[in-house]
C-alpha positions in Angstrom: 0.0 0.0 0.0 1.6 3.3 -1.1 -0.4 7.0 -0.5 -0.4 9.4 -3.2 -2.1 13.2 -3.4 -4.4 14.0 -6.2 -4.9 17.9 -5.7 -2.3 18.9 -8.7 -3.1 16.3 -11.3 -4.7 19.3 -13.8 -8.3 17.4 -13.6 -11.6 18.7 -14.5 -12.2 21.0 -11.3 -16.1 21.4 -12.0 -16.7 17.1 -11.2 -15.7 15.4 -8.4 -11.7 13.9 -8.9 -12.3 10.1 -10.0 -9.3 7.5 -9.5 -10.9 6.3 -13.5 -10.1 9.1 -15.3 -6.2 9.4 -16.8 -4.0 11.7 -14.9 -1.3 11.8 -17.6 -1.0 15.8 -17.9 0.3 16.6 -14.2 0.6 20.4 -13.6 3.5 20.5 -11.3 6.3 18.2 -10.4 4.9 17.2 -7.0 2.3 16.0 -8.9 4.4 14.3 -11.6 6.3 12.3 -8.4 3.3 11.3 -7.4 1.9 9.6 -10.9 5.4 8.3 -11.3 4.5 6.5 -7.8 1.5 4.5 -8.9 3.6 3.7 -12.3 6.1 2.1 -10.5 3.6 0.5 -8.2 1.6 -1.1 -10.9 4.7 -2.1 -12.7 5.7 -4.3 -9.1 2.5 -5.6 -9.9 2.6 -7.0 -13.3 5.9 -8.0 -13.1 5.6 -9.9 -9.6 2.1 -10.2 -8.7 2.9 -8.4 -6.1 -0.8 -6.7 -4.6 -0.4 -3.3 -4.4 -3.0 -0.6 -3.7 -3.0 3.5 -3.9 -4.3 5.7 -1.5 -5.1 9.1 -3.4 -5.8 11.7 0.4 -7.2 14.8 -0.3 -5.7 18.1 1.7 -5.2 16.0 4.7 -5.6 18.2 8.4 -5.4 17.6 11.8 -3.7 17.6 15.0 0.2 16.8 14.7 0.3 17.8 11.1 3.7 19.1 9.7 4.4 22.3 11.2 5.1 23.6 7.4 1.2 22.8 6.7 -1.2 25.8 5.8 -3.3 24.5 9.1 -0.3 24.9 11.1 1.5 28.1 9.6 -2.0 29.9 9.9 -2.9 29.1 13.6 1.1 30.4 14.4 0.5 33.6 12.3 -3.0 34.4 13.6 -1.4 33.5 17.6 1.3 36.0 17.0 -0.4 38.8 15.5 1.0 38.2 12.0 -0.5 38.4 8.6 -1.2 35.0 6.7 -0.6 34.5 3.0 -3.5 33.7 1.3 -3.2 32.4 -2.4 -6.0 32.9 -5.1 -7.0 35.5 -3.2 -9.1 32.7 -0.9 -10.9 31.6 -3.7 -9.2 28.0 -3.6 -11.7 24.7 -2.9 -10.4 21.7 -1.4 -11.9 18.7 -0.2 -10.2 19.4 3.2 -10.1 15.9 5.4 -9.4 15.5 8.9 -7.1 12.7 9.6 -9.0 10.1 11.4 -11.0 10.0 8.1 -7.9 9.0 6.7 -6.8 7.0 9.0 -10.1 4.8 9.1 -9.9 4.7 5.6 -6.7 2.8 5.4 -7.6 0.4 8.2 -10.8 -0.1 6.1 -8.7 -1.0 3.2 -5.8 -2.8 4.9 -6.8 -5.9 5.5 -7.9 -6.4 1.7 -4.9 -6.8 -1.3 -5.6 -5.3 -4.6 -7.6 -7.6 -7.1 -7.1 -8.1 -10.6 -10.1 -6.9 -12.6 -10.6 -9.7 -14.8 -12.7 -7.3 -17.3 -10.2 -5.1 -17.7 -9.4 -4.4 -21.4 -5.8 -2.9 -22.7 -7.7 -1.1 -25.9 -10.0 1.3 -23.0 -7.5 1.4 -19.5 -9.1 1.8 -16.4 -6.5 3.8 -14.4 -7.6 2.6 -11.0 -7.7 -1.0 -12.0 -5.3 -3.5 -13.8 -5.4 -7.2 -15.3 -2.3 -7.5 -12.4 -3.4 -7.1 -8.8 -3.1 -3.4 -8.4 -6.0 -0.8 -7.4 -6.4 3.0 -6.4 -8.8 4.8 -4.1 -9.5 8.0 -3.5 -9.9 9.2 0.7 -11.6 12.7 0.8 -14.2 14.1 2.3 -16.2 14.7 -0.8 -16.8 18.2 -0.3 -14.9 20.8 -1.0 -14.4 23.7 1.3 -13.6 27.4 -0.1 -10.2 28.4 1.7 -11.6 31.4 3.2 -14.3 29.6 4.9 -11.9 27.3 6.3 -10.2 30.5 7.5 -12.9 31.6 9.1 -13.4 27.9 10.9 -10.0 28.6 12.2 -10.2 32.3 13.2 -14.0 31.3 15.7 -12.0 28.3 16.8 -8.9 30.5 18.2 -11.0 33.8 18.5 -8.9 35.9 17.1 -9.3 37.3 13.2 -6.6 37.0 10.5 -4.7 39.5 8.8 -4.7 38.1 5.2 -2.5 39.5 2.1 -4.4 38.1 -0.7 -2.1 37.3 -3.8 -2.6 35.3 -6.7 -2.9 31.8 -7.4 0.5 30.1 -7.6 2.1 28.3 -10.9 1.2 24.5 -10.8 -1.6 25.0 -8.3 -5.6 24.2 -9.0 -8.3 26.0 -7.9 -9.9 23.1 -6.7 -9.8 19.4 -5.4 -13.2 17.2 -5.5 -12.6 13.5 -4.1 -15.1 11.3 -6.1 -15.4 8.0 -3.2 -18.2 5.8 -5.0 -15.7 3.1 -4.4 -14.3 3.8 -1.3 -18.5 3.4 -0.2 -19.3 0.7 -2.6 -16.1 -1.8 -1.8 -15.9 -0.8 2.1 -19.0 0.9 3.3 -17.0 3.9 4.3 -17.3 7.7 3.2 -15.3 10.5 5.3 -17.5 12.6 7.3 -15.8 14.7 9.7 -17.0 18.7 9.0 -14.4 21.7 8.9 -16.1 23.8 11.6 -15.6 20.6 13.8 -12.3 19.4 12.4 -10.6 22.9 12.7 -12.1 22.9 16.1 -10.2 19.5 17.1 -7.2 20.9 15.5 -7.6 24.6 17.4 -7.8 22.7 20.9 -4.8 20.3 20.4 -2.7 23.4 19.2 -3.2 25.2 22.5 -2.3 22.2 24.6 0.5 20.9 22.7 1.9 24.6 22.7 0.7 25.6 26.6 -1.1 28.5 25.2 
């Protein structure tokens, strides 16, 4: 089992993100590492049989995230008085997902290898499935979030307003992530479900203890 991030692959922002359309026109490099990832996944597969499965998380948040996180770099700007640096002038959507939705959505999936799809026919690829044992799901909360709303989640939680310098939106960056999870539901009866208001919230409470504050 491998995790990969799907929130710079260049897909059609308007539908939800699915793991069965082709991701072959990555916009950025960090993106590009992370295709190359399930390549050389699938290619362990075919060549050994060796099960392997893709986890694709979506804008992952939560209490002991990296410190270089947006989460994190916001709540110790807003603390200290400092502006944040907001890109796309806020207008970024992500399908923001608290980490316990993740990590119930691995243990979900741990415990069962990747199939082959025995339908699965070389003239019309399905991405997320293979004729070797290899499949990849998409973890995400199915909802995307605009960023300044997920601000504002974090500014009630600390109860203290931002000062944001707006700018524009960065090279290699989308305007928004969608997780599509039909499969995720279908195959393990899961969908995430935690809310932002509550999530942030979580996050807002840990940050103060871990930090004494």
């Amino acid at each position: 089992m491998y995790a990969s991030s799907s929130s710079t692959y260049g897909l059609n922002t308007k539908q939800p993100f699915s793991t069965h359309d082709a991701v072959n026109h990555p916009v950025s490099l960090y993106a590009a590492t992370k295709k190359a990832n399930e390549l050389i996944a699938h290619t362990y597969s075919h060549l050994y049989d060796l099960p392997t499965t893709g986890l694709r998380f979506f804008t992952v948040y939560g209490p002991y995230d990296r410190p270089d996180m947006a989460l994190q770099k916001f709540t110790r700007a807003i603390m200290n008085d400092e502006p944040i640096t907001v890109f796309n002038y806020g207008k970024h959507r992500r399908d923001f997902t608290y980490i316990d939705d993740i990590v119930e959505g691995i243990i979900r999936v741990l415990d069962r290898p990747a199939p082959i799809n025995p339908n699965w026919d070389s003239n019309n690829p399905d991405p997320a499935t293979s004729s070797a044992p290899y499949r990849v799901y998409n973890i995400g909360n199915n909802n995307p979030v605009e960023l300044m709303d997920y601000i504002e989640a974090l500014e009630t939680s600390l109860g203290k307003t931002a000062e944001k310098e707006l700018l524009p939106l960065q090279p290699g960056d989308v305007p928004d992530t969608y997780a599509d999870v039909d499969d995720l539901v279908e195959e393990f009866g899961y969908k995430p479900s935690m809310s932002v208001k509550q999530g942030v919230e979580n996050f807002a409470v840990w940050y103060k203890k871990y930090n004494n504050i």
